[in-house]
MARLOTOR-386379 format. One record per residue (C-alpha): residue in three letters; x, y, z; residue number from 1. Coordinates in nm, 3 decimals. Example, Ala and Ser with C-alpha at 12.3 -4.5 7.8 and 13.67 -1.06 7.14 Angstrom:
# MARLOTOR-386379
(r 'ala', (1.230, -0.450, 0.780), 1) (r 'ser', (1.367, -0.106, 0.714), 2) 
END
This chain:
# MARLOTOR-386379
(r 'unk', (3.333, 3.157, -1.070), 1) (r 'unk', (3.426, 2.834, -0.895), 2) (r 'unk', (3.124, 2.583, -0.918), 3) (r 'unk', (3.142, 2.278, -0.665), 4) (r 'unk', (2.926, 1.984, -0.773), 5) (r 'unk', (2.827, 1.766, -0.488), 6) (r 'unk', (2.782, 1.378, -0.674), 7) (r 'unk', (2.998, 1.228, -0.956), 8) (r 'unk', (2.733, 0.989, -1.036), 9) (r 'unk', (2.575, 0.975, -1.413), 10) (r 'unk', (2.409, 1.307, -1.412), 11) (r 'unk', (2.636, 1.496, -1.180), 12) (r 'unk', (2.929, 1.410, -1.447), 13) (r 'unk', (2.714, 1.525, -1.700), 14) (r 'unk', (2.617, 1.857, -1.528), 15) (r 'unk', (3.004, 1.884, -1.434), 16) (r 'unk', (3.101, 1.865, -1.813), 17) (r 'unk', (2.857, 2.109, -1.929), 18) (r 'unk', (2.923, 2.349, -1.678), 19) (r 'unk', (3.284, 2.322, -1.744), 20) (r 'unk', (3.253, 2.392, -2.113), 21) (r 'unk', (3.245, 2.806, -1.950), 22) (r 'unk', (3.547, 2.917, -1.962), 23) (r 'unk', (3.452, 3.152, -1.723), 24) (r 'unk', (3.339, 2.884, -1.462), 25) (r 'unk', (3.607, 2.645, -1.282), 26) (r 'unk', (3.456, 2.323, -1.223), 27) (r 'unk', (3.502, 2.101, -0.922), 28) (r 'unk', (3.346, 1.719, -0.841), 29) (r 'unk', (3.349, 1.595, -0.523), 30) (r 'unk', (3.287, 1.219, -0.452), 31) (r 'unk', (3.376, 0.961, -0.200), 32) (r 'unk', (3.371, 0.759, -0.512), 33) (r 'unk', (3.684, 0.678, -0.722), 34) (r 'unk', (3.561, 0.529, -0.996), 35) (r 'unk', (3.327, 0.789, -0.993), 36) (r 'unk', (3.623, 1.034, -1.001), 37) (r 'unk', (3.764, 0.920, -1.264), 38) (r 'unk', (3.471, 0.933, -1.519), 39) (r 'unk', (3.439, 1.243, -1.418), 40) (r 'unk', (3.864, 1.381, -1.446), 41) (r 'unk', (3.910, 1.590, -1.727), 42) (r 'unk', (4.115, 1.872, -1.867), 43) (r 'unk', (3.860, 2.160, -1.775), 44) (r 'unk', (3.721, 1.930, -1.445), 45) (r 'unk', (3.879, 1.908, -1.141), 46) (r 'unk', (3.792, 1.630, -0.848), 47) (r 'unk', (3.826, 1.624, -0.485), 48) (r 'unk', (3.754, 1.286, -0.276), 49) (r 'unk', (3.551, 1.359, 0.013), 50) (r 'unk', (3.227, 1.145, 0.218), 51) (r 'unk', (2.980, 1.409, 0.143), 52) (r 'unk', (2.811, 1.285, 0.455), 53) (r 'unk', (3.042, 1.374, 0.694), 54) (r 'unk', (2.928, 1.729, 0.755), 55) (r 'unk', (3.260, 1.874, 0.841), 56) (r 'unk', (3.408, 1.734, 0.504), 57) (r 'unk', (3.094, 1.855, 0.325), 58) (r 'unk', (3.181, 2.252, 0.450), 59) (r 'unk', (3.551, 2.241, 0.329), 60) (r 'unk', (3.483, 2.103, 0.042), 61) (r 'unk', (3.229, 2.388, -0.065), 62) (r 'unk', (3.412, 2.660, 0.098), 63) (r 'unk', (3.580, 2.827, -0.197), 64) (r 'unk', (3.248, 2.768, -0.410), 65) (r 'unk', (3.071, 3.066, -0.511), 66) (r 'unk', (2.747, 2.832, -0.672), 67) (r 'unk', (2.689, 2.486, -0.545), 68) (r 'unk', (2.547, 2.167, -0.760), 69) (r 'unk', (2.363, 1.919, -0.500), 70) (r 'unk', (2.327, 1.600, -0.711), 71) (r 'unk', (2.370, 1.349, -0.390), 72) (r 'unk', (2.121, 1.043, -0.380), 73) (r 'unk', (1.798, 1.109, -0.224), 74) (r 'unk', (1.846, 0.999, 0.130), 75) (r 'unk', (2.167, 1.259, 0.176), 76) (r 'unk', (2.006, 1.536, 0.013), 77) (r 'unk', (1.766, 1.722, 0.269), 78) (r 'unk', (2.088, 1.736, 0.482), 79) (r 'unk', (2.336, 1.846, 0.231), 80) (r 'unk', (2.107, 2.112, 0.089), 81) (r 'unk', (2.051, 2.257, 0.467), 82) (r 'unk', (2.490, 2.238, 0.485), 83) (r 'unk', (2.503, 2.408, 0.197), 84) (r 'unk', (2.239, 2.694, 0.305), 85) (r 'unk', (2.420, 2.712, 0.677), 86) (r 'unk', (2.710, 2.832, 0.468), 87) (r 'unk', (2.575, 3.065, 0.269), 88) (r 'unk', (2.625, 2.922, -0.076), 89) (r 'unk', (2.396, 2.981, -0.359), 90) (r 'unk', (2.266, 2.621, -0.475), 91) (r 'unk', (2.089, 2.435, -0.740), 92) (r 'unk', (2.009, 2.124, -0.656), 93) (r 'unk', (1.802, 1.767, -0.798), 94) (r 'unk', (1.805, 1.539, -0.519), 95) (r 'unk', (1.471, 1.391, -0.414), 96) (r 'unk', (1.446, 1.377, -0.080), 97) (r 'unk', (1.160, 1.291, 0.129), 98) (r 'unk', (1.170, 1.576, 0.384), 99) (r 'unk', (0.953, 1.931, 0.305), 100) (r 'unk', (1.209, 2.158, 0.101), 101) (r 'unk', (0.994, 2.474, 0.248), 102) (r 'unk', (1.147, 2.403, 0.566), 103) (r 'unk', (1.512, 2.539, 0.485), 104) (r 'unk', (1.311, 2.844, 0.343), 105) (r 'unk', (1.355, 3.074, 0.622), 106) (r 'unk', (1.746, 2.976, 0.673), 107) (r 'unk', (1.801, 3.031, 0.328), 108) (r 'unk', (1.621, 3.397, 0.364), 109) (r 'unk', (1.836, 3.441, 0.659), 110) (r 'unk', (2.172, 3.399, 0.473), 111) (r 'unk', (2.011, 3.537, 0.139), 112) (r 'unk', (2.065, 3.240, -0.029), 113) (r 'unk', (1.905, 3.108, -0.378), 114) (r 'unk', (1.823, 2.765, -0.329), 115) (r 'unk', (1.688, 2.620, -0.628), 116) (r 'unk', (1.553, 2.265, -0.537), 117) (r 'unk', (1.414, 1.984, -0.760), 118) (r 'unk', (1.522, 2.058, -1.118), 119) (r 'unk', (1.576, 1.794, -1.300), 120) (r 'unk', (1.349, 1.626, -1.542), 121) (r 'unk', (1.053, 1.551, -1.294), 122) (r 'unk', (1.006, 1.704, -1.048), 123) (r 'unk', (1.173, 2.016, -1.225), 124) (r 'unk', (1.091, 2.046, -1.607), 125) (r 'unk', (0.677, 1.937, -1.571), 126) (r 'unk', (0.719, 2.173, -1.261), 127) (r 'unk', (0.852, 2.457, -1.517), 128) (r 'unk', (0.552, 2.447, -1.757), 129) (r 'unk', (0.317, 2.480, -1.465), 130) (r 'unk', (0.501, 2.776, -1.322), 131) (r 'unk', (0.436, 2.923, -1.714), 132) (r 'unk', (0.097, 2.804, -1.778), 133) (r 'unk', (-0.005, 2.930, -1.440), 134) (r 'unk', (0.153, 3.297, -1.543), 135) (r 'unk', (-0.001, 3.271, -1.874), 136) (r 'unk', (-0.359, 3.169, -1.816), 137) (r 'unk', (-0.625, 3.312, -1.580), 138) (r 'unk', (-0.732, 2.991, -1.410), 139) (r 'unk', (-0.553, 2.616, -1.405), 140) (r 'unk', (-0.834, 2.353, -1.432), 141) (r 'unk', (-0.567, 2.004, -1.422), 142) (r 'unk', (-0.182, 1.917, -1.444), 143) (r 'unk', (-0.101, 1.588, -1.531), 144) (r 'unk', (0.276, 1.479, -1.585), 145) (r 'unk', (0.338, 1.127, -1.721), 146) (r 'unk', (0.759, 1.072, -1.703), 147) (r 'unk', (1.000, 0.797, -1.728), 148) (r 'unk', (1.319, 0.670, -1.836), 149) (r 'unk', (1.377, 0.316, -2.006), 150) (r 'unk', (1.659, 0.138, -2.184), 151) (r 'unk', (1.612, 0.096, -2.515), 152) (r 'unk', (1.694, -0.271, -2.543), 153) (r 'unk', (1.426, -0.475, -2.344), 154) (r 'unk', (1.515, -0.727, -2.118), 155) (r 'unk', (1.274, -0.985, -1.929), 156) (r 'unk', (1.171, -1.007, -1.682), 157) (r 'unk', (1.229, -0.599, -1.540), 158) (r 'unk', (1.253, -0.450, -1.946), 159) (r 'unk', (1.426, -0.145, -1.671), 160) (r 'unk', (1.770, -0.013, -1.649), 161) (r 'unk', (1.853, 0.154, -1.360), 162) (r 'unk', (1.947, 0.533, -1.568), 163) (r 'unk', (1.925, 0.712, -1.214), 164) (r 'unk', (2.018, 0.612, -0.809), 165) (r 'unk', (1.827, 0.261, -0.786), 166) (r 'unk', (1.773, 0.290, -0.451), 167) (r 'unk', (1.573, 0.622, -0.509), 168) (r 'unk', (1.388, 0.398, -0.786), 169) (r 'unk', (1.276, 0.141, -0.507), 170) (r 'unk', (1.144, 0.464, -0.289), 171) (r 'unk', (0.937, 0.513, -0.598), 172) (r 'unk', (0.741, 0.218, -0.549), 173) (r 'unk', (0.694, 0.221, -0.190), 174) (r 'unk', (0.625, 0.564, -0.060), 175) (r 'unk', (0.233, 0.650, -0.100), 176) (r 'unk', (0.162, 0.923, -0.395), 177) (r 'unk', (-0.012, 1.241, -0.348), 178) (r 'unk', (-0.191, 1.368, -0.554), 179) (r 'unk', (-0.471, 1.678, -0.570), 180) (r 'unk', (-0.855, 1.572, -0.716), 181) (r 'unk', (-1.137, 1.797, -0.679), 182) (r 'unk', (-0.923, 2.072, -0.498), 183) (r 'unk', (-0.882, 1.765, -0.216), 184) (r 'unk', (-0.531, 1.648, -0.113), 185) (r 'unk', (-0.562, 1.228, -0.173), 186) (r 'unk', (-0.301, 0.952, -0.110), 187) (r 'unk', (-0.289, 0.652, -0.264), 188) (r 'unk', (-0.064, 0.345, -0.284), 189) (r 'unk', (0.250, 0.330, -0.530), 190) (r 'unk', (0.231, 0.152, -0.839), 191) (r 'unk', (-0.155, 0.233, -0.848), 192) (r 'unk', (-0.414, 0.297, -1.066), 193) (r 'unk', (-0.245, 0.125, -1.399), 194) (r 'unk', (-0.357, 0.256, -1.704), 195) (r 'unk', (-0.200, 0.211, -2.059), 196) (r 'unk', (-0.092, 0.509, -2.302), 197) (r 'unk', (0.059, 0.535, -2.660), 198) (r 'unk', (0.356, 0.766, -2.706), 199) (r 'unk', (0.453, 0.815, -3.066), 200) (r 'unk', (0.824, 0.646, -3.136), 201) (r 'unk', (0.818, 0.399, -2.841), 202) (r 'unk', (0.468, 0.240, -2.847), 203) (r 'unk', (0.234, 0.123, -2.573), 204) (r 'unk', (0.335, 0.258, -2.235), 205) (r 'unk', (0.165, 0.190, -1.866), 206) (r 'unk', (0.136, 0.470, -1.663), 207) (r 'unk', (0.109, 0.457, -1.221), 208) (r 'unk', (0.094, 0.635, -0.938), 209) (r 'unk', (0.405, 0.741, -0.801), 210) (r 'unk', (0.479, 1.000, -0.551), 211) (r 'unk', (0.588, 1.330, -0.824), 212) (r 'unk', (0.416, 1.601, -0.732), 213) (r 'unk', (0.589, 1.720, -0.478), 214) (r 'unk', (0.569, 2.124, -0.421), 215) (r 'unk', (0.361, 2.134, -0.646), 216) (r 'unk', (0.049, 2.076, -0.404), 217) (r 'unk', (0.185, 2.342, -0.186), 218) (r 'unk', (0.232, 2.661, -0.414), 219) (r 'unk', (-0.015, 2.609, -0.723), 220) (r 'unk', (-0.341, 2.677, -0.700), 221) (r 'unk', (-0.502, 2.412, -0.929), 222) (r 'unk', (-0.778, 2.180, -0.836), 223) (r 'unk', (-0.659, 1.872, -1.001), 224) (r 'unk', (-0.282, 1.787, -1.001), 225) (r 'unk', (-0.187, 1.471, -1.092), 226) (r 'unk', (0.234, 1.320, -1.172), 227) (r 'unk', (0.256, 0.947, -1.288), 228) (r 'unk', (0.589, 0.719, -1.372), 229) (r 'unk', (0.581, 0.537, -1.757), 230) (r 'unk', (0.754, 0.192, -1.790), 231) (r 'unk', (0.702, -0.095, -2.033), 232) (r 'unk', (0.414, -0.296, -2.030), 233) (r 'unk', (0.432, -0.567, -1.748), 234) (r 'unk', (0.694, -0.402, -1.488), 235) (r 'unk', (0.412, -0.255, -1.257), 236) (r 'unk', (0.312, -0.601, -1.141), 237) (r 'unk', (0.674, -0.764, -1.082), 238) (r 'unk', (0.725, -0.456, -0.904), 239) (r 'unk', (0.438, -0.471, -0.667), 240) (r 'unk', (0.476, -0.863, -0.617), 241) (r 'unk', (0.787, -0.796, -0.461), 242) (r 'unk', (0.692, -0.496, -0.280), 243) (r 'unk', (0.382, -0.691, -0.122), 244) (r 'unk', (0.601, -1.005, -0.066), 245) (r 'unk', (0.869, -0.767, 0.175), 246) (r 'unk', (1.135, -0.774, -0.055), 247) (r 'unk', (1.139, -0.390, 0.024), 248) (r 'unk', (1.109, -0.343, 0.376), 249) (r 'unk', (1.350, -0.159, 0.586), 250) (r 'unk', (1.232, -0.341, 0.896), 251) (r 'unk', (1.547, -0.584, 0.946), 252) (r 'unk', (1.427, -0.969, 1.009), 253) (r 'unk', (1.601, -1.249, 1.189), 254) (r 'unk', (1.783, -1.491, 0.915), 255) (r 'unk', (1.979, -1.751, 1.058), 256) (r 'unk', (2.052, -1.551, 1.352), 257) (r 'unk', (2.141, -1.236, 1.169), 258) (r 'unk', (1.939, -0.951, 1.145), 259) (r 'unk', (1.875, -0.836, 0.793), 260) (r 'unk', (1.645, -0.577, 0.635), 261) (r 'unk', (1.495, -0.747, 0.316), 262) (r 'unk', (1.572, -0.424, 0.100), 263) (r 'unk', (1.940, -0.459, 0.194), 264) (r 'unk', (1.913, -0.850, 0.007), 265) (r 'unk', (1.665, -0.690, -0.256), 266) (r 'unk', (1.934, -0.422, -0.356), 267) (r 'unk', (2.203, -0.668, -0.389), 268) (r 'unk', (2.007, -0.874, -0.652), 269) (r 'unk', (1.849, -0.641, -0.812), 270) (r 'unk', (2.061, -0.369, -0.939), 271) (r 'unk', (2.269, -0.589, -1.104), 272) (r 'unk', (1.979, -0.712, -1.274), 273) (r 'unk', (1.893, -0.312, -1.350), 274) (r 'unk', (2.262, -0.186, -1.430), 275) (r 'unk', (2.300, -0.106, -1.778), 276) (r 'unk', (2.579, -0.214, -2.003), 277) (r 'unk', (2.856, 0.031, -2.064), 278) (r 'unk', (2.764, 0.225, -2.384), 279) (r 'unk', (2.418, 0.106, -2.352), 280) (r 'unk', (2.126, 0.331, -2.491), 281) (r 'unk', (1.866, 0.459, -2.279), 282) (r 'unk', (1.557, 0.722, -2.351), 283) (r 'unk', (1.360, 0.963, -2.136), 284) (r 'unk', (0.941, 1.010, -2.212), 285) (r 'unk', (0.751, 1.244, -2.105), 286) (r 'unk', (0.392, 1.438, -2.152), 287) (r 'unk', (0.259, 1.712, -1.956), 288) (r 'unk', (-0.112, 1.769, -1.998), 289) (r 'unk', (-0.209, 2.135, -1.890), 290) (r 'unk', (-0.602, 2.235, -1.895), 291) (r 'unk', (-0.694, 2.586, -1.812), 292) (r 'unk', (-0.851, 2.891, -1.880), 293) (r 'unk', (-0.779, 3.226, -2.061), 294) (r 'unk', (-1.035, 3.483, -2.107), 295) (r 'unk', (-1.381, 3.273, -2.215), 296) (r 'unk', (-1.187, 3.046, -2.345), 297) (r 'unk', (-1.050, 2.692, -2.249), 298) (r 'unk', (-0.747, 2.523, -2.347), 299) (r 'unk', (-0.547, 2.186, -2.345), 300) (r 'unk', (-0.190, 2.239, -2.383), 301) (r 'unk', (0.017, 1.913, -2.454), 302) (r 'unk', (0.379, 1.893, -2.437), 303) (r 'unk', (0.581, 1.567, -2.536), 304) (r 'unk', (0.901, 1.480, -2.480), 305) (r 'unk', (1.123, 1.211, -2.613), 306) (r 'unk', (1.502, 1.191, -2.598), 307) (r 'unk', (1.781, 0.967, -2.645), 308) (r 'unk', (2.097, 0.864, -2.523), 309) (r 'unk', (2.422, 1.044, -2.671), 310) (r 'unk', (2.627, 0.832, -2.804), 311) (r 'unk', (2.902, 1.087, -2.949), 312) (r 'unk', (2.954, 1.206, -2.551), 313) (r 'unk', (2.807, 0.891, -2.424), 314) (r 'unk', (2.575, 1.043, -2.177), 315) (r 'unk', (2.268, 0.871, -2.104), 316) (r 'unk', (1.941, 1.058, -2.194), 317) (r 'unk', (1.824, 1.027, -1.832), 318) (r 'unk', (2.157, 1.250, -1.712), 319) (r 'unk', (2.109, 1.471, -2.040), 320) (r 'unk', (1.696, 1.571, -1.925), 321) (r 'unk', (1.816, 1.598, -1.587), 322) (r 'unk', (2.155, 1.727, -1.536), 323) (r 'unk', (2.105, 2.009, -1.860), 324) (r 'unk', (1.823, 2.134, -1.691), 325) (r 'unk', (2.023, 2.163, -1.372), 326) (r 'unk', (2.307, 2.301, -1.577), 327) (r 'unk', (2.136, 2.610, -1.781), 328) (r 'unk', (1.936, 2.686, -1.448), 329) (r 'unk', (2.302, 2.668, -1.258), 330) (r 'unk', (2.402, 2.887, -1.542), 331) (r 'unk', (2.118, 3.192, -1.529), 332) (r 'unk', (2.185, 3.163, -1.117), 333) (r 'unk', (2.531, 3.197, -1.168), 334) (r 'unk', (2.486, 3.529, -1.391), 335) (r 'unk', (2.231, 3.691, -1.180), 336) (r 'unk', (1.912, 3.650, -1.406), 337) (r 'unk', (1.758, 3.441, -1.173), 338) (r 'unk', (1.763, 3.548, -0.761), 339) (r 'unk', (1.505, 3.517, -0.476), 340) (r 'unk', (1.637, 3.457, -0.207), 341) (r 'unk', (1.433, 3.109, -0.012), 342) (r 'unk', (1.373, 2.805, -0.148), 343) (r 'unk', (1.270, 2.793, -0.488), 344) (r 'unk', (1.129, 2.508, -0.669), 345) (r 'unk', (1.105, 2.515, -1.039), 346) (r 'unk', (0.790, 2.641, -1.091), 347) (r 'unk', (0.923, 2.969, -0.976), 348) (r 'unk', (1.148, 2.993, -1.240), 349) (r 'unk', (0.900, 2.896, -1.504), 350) (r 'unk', (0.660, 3.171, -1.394), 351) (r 'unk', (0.985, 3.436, -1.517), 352) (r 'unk', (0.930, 3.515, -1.879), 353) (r 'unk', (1.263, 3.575, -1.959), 354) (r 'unk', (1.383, 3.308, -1.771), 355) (r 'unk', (1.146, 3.075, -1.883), 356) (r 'unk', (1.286, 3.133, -2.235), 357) (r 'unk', (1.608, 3.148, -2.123), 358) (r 'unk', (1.615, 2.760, -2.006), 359) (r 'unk', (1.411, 2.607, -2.331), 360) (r 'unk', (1.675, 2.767, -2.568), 361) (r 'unk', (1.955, 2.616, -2.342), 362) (r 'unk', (1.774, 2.332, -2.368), 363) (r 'unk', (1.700, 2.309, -2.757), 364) (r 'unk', (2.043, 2.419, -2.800), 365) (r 'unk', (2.118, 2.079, -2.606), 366) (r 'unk', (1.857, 1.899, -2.813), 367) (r 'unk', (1.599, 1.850, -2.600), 368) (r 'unk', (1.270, 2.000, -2.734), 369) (r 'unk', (0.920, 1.928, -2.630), 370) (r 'unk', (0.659, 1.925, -2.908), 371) (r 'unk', (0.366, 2.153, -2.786), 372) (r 'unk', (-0.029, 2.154, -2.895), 373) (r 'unk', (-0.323, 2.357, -2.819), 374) (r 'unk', (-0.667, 2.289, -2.846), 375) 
END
């Protein structure tokens, strides 16, 4: 099977390189990139250069693909998935786009397409449990996912390393979260409603509001749904003092006769100040709190998650949560367990059994493992 995978950025590569290890699947990267490329150039992956924005350039490149890997930034990915459904190409994709999924459901019908969208670490593994949890139990009281990824070594001021596209970071803190209370849809700012947690191995944690849930507040029936971002202690406010101050605005403002948008200036300081050293460790946290009812009985199902960079392949954690989840999905679309054709976040694939299964083994067999409780 030829696999194309659209991104040769840190988890793209990854998913590229696990895919490839199939000697069944042929493995192809495209990137305008070369530096990107070249991580990515192996002995079992191939590379083609190509702006992935440029729609024409987007359909040759996929045109001998039989399964399709979207793992574009977030402002290229609503229109890349819908190029990728016009042709008829079975996808799995983790971009995280702003624009409703559900909207490419009926062109994806049309050309019988599965189009697996958001599955990654969150939205996509939190979104998993649900899909199970909501399967397994008679009635879903609250969902709560708490996620984030962090470098290991702490630096001041940010203590943040940019382990994923940092301009999709900066959307994180600007565009309003949504969130379900009291069977109500609510919106509140970014950055939000700070509280503190402990996570066992890392330490004291501050959770916000960030805008997560995404389809989840469209297919599950649950009255309170709730997904939060975890950084170190002290980040929330240097983000929101430069948020407030305009340092993220798109709206372009006159400077010495120039017109300029402040996040254009932002991004040029500031992910610098975020990129992490080659060979630098990073670790992805999360906890998923599911409270619901089986029978007479009601239960709190915990799940946390903490993994670490891998310093034998030197893949950061952040690419490992995300792009093997991607991968063994890709993997279980690519053998025919898993088909519907429409858009299918990953709740739908949580709420198969089998399949269900199927991606925590490939997982665990990846070393990533959630520790579960009941009570």
């Amino acid at each position: 099977m030829n696999i194309t995978v659209l991104g040769g950025g840190m988890v793209g590569s990854a998913i590229a390189r696990d895919l490839a290890r199939e000697t069944a699947f042929t493995v192809t990267v495209a990137d305008r990139d070369d530096a990107a490329l070249r991580r990515c150039a192996s002995a079992d992956v191939c590379t083609q250069q190509a702006d992935l924005a440029d729609e024409a350039k987007l359909q040759a490149v996929i045109a001998d693909a039989e399964l399709v890997i979207g793992a574009v930034p977030g402002f290229m990915g609503y229109e890349t998935l819908r190029c990728v459904i016009e042709a008829g190409k079975n996808v799995v994709d983790i971009s995280f786009f702003p624009e409703d999924p559900f909207s490419l459901d009926a062109l994806a019908r049309e050309r019988g397409v599965t189009a697996v969208m958001d599955c990654g670490l969150a939205p996509g593994l939190g979104n998993i449990l649900m899909g199970r949890m909501t399967a397994e139990l008679d009635e879903i009281e609250t969902f709560l996912c708490c996620v984030g990824g962090l470098p290991i070594v702490r630096r001041k001021p940010y203590e943040y390393g940019a382990v994923f596209s940092p301009i999709d970071v900066i959307e994180e803190y600007t565009r309003p979260a949504r969130y379900i209370e009291n069977g109500v849809e609510v919106v509140r700012p970014a950055l939000s409603d700070v509280e503190e947690i402990d996570f066992d191995g890392i330490g004291t944690l501050e959770v916000f509001n960030t805008d997560g849930l995404r389809s989840l507040a469209e297919t599950m029936k649950a009255p309170n749904m709730k997904e939060k971002t975890m950084r170190y202690p002290g980040h929330v406010a240097l983000m929101k003092a430069l948020r407030d101050t305009g340092f993220f605005s798109k709206q372009p403002i006159d400077f010495n006769g120039q017109r300029i948008a402040p996040l254009d200036f932002t991004a040029k300081l500031l992910f610098p100040a975020w990129q992490m050293k080659e060979g630098e460790e990073d670790l992805s946290v999360m906890r998923v709190i599911i409270r619901g009812r089986k029978g007479d009985t009601w239960e709190t199902h915990t799940w946390d998650l903490l993994d670490r960079y891998d310093a034998v392949l030197g893949v950061t954690s952040m690419a490992r949560t995300t792009g093997y989840t991607c991968a063994v999905a890709a993997r279980l679309v690519a053998d025919g367990s898993y088909r519907h054709a429409g858009i299918s976040p990953p709740e739908f694939l949580g709420a198969n059994a089998a399949v269900y299964d199927a991606l925590m083994d490939g997982l665990s067999d990846r070393g990533i493992a959630f520790t579960h409780s009941v009570e």
